[in-house]
PASEBA-1860 file (N, C-alpha, C; in nm, 3 decimals):
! residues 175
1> XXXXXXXX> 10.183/11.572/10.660/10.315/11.524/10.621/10.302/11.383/10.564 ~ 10.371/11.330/10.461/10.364/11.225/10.389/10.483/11.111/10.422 ~ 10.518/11.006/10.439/10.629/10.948/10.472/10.534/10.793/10.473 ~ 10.577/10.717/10.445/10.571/10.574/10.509/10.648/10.527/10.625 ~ 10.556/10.380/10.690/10.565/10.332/10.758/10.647/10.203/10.754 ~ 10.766/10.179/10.807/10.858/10.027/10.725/10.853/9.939/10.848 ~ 10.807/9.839/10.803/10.823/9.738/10.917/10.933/9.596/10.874 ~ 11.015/9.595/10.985/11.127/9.493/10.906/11.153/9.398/11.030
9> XXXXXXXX> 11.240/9.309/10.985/11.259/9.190/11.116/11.263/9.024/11.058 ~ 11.298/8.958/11.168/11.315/8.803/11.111/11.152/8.788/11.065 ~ 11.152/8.669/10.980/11.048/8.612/10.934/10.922/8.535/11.057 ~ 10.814/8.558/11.053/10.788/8.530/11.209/10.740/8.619/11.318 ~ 10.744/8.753/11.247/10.737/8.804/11.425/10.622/8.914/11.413 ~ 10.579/8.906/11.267/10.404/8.976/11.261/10.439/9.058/11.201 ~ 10.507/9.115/11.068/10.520/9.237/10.979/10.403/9.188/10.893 ~ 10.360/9.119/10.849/10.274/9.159/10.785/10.108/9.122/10.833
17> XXXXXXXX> 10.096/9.057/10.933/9.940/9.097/11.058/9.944/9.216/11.089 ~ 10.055/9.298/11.068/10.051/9.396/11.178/10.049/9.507/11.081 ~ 10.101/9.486/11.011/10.108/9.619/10.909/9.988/9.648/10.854 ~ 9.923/9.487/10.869/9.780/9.503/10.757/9.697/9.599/10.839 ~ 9.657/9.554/10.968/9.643/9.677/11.043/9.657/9.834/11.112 ~ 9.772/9.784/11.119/9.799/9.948/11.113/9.783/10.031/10.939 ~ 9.822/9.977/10.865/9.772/10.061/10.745/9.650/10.115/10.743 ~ 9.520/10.022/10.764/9.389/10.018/10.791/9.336/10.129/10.905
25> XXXXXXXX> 9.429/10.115/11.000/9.402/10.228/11.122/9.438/10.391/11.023 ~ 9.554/10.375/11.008/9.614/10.510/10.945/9.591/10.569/10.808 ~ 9.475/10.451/10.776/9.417/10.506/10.627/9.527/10.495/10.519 ~ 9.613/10.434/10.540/9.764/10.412/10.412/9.728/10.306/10.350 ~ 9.825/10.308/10.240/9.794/10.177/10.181/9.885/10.068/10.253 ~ 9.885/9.952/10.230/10.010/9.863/10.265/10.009/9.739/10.134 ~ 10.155/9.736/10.161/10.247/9.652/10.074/10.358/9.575/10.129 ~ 10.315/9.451/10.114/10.398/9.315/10.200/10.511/9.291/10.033
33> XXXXXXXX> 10.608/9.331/10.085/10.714/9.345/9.940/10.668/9.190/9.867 ~ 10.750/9.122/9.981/10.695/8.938/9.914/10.604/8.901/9.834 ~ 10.479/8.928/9.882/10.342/8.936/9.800/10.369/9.037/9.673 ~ 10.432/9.110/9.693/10.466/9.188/9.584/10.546/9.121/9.455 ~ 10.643/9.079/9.544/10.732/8.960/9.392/10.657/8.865/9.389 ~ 10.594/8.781/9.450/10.524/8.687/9.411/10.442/8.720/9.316 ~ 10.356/8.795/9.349/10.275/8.880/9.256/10.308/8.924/9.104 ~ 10.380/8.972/9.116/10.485/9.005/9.023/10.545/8.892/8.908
41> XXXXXXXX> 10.633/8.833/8.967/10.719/8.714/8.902/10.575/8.639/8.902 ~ 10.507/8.589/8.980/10.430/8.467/8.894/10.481/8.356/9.016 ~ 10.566/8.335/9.038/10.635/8.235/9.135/10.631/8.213/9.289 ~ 10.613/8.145/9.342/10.644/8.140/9.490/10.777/8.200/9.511 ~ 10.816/8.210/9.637/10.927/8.241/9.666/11.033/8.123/9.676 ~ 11.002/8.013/9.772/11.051/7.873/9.741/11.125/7.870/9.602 ~ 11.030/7.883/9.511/10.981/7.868/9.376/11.135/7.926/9.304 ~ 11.150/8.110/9.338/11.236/8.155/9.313/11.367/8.124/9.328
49> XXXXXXXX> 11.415/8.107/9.486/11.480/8.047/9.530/11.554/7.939/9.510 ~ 11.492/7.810/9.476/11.512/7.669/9.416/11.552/7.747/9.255 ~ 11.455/7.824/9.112/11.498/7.839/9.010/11.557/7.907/9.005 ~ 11.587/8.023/9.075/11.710/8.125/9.014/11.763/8.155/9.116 ~ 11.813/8.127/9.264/11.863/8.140/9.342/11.869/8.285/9.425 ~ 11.942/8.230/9.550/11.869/8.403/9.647/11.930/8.547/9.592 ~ 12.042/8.509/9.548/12.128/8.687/9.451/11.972/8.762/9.371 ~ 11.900/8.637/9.275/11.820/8.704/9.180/11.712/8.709/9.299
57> XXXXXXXX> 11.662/8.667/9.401/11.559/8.720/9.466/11.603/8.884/9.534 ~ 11.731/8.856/9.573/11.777/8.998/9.638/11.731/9.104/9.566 ~ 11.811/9.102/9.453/11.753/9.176/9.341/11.627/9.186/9.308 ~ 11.539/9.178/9.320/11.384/9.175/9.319/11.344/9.218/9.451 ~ 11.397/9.246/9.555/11.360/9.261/9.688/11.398/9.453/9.647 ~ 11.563/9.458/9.572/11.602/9.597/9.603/11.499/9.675/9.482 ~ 11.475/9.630/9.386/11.361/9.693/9.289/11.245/9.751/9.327 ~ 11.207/9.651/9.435/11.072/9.660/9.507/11.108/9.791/9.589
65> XXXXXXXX> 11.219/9.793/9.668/11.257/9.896/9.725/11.270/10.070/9.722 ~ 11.327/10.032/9.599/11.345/10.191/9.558/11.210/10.175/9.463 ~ 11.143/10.170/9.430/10.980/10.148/9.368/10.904/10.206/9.492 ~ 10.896/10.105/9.574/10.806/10.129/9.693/10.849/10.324/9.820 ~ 10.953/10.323/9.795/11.060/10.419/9.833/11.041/10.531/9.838 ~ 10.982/10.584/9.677/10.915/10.701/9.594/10.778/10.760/9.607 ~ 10.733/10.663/9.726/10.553/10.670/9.733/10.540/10.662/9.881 ~ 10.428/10.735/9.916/10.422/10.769/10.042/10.286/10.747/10.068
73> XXXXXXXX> 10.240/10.728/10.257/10.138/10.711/10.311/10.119/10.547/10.287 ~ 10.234/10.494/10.288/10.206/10.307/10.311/10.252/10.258/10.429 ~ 10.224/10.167/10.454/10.297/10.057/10.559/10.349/9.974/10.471 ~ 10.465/9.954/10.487/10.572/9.805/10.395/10.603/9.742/10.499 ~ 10.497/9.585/10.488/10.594/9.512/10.574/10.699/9.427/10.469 ~ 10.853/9.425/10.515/10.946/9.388/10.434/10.976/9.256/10.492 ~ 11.042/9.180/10.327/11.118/9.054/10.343/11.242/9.068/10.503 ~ 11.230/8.948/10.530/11.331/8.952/10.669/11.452/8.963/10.654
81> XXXXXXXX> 11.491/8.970/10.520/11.656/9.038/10.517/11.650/9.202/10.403 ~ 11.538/9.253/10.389/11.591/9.332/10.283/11.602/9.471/10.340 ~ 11.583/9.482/10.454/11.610/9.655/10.517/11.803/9.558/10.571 ~ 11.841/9.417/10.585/11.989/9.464/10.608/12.080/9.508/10.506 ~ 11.988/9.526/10.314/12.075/9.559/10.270/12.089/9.703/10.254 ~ 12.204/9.740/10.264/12.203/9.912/10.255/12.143/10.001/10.207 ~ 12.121/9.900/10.032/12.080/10.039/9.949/11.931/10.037/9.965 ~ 11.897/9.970/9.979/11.760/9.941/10.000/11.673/10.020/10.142
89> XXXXXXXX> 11.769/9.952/10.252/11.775/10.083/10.406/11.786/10.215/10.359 ~ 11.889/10.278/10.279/11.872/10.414/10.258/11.785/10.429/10.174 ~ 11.702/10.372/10.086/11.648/10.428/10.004/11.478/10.411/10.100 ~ 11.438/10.348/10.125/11.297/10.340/10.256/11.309/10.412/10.401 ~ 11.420/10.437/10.447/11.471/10.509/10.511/11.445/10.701/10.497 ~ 11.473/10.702/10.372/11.451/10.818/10.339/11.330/10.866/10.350 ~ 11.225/10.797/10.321/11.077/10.860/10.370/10.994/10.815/10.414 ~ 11.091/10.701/10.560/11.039/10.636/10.595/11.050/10.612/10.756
97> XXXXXXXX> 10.965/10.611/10.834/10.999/10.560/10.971/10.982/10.459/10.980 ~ 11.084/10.365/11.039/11.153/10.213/11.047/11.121/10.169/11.195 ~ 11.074/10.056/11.183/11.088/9.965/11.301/11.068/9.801/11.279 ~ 11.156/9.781/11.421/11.222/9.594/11.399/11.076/9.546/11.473 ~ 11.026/9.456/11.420/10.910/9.378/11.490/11.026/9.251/11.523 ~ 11.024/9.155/11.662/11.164/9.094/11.687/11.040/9.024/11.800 ~ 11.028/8.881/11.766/11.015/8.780/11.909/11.095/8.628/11.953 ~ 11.023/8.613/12.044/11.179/8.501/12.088/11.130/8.359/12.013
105> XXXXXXXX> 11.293/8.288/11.955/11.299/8.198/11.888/11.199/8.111/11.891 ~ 11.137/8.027/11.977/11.065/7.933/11.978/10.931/7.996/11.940 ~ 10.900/8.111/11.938/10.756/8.160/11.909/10.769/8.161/11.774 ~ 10.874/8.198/11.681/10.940/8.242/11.543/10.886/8.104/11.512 ~ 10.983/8.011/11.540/10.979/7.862/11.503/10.796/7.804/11.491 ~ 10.711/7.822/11.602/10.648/7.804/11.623/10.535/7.882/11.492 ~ 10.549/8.014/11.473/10.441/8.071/11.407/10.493/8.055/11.284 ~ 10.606/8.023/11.204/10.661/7.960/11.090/10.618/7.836/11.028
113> XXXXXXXX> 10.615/7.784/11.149/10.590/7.664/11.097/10.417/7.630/11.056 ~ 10.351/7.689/11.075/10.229/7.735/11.079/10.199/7.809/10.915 ~ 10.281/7.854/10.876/10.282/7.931/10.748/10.304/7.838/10.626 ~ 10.367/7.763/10.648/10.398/7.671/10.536/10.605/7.656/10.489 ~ 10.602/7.647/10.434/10.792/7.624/10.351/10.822/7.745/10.409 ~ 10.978/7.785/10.410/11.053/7.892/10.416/11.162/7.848/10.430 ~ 11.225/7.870/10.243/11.357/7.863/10.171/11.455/7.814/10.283 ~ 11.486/7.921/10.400/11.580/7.963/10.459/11.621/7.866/10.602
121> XXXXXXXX> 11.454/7.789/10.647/11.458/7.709/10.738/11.429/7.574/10.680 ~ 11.454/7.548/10.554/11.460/7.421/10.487/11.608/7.320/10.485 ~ 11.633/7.314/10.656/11.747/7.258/10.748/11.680/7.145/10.839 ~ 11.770/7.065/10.891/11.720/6.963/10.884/11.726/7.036/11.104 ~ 11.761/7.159/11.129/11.740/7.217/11.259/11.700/7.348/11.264 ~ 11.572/7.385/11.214/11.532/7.465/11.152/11.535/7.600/11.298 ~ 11.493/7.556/11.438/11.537/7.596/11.584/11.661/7.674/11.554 ~ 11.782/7.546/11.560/11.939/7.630/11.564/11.946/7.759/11.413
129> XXXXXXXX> 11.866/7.704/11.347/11.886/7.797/11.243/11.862/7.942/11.242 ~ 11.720/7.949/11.325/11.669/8.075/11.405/11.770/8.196/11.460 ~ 11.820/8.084/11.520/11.888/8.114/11.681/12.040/8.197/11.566 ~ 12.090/8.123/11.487/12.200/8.148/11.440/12.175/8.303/11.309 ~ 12.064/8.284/11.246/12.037/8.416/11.152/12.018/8.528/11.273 ~ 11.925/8.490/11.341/11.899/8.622/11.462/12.033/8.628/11.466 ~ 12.152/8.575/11.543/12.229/8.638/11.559/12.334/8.703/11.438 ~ 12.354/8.669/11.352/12.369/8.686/11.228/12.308/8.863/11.205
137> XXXXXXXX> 12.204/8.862/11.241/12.149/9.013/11.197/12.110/9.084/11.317 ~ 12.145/9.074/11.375/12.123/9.119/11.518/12.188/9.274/11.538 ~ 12.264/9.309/11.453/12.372/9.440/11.437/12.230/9.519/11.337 ~ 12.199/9.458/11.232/12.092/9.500/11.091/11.988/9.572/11.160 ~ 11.913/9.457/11.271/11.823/9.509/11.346/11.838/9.594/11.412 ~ 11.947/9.596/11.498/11.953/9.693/11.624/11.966/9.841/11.599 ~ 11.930/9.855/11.451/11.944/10.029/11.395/11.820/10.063/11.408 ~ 11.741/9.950/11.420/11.615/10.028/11.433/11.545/9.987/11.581
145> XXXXXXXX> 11.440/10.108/11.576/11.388/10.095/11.749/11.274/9.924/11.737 ~ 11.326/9.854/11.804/11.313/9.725/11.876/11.119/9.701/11.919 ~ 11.045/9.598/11.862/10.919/9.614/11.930/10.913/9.442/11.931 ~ 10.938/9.371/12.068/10.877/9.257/12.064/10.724/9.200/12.072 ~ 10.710/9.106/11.974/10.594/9.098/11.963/10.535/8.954/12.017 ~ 10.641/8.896/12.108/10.597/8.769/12.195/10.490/8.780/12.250 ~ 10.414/8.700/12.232/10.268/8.664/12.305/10.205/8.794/12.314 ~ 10.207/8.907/12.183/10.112/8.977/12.196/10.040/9.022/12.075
153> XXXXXXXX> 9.931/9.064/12.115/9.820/9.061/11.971/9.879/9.205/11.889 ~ 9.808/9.175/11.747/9.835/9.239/11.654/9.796/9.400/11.709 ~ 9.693/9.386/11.772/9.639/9.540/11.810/9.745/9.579/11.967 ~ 9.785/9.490/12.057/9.861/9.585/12.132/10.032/9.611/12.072 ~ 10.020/9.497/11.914/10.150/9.608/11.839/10.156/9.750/11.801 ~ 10.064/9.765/11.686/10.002/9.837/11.699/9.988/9.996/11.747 ~ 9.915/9.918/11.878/9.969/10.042/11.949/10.069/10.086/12.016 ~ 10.185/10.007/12.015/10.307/10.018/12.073/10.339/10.139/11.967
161> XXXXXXXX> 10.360/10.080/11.828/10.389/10.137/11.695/10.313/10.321/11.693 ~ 10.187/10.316/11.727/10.133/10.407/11.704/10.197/10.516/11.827 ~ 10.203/10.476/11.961/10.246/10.559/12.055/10.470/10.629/12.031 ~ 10.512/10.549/11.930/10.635/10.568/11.920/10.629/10.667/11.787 ~ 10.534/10.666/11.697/10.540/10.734/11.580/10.484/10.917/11.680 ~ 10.363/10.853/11.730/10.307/11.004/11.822/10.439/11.064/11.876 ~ 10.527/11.002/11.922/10.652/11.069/12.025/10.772/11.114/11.909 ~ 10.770/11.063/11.809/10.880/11.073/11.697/10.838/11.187/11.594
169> XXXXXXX> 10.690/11.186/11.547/10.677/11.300/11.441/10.587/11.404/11.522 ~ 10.623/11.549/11.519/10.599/11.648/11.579/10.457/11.657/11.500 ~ 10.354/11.669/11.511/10.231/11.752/11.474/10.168/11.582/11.430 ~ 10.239/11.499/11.425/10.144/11.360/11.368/10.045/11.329/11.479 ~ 9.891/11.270/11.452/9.791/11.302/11.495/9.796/11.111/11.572 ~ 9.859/11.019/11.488/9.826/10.869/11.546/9.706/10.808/11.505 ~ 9.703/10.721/11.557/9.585/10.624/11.520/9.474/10.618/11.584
END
């Protein structure tokens, strides 16, 4: 059976450590959308953001979407808002099993800041900012089954991921 793997969630919480791996386990390809527009456009995301603002990144997020959508046997780890937009959810949705990678604020803050810029926490309380988008999307997330990834390694995600796909697709073999 053919379907991809979608991994979605705030920025921070290992969609794309984790995907890189599990793709690798499951022999799929994987595709970090971001790296994808970056790739793509030529631009950072910052980059985008600051020149043509977040509407035209959205739009480049939903392209990627229904693109990525049509093709099967990947892991997508996705931008941290683009499974809340609809068309984009139904369209990865469709041949896709979804899950929220989700850890607690100060670890977010913590492994962010570690990464470099991000558009979105470029506040002068980048903490409350956390605290306020989580709740903000907290409804977006909660459609999909929940895997915190506080203080744990990429491989016991992983296998969290791998033991929920074994229980969800009838005849799928796992990792």
């Amino acid at each position: 059976m053919a379907f991809n793997i979608v991994l979605t969630g705030f920025m921070g919480t290992g969609k794309t450590t984790v995907g890189r791996l599990l793709a690798e386990r499951l022999g799929f390809g994987f595709v970090d959308t971001d790296e994808l527009i970056v790739q793509r456009d030529g631009r950072t995301i910052p980059d985008i953001f600051a020149q043509e603002g977040e509407p035209f990144f959205r739009q480049l997020e939903t392209a990627v979407a229904l693109e990525l959508a049509a093709q099967s046997n990947l892991v997508i780890a996705t931008g941290g808002r683009l499974m809340l937009d609809l068309v984009n959810a139904a369209a990865l949705e469709r041949n896709g099993r979804v899950f929220c990678l989700t850890a607690v604020p100060d670890e977010i803050l913590a492994r962010v800041q570690d990464e470099g810029r991000r558009p979105l926490l470029n506040v002068p309380d980048p903490a409350a900012q956390i605290k306020r988008l989580l709740a903000e999307r907290a409804a977006g997330y909660g459609r999909y089954p929940q895997i915190d990834t506080t203080g744990k390694t990429a491989e016991e995600v992983v296998e969290e991921i791998n033991v929920m796909i074994r229980e969800g697709r009838e005849g799928y073999e796992g990792v």
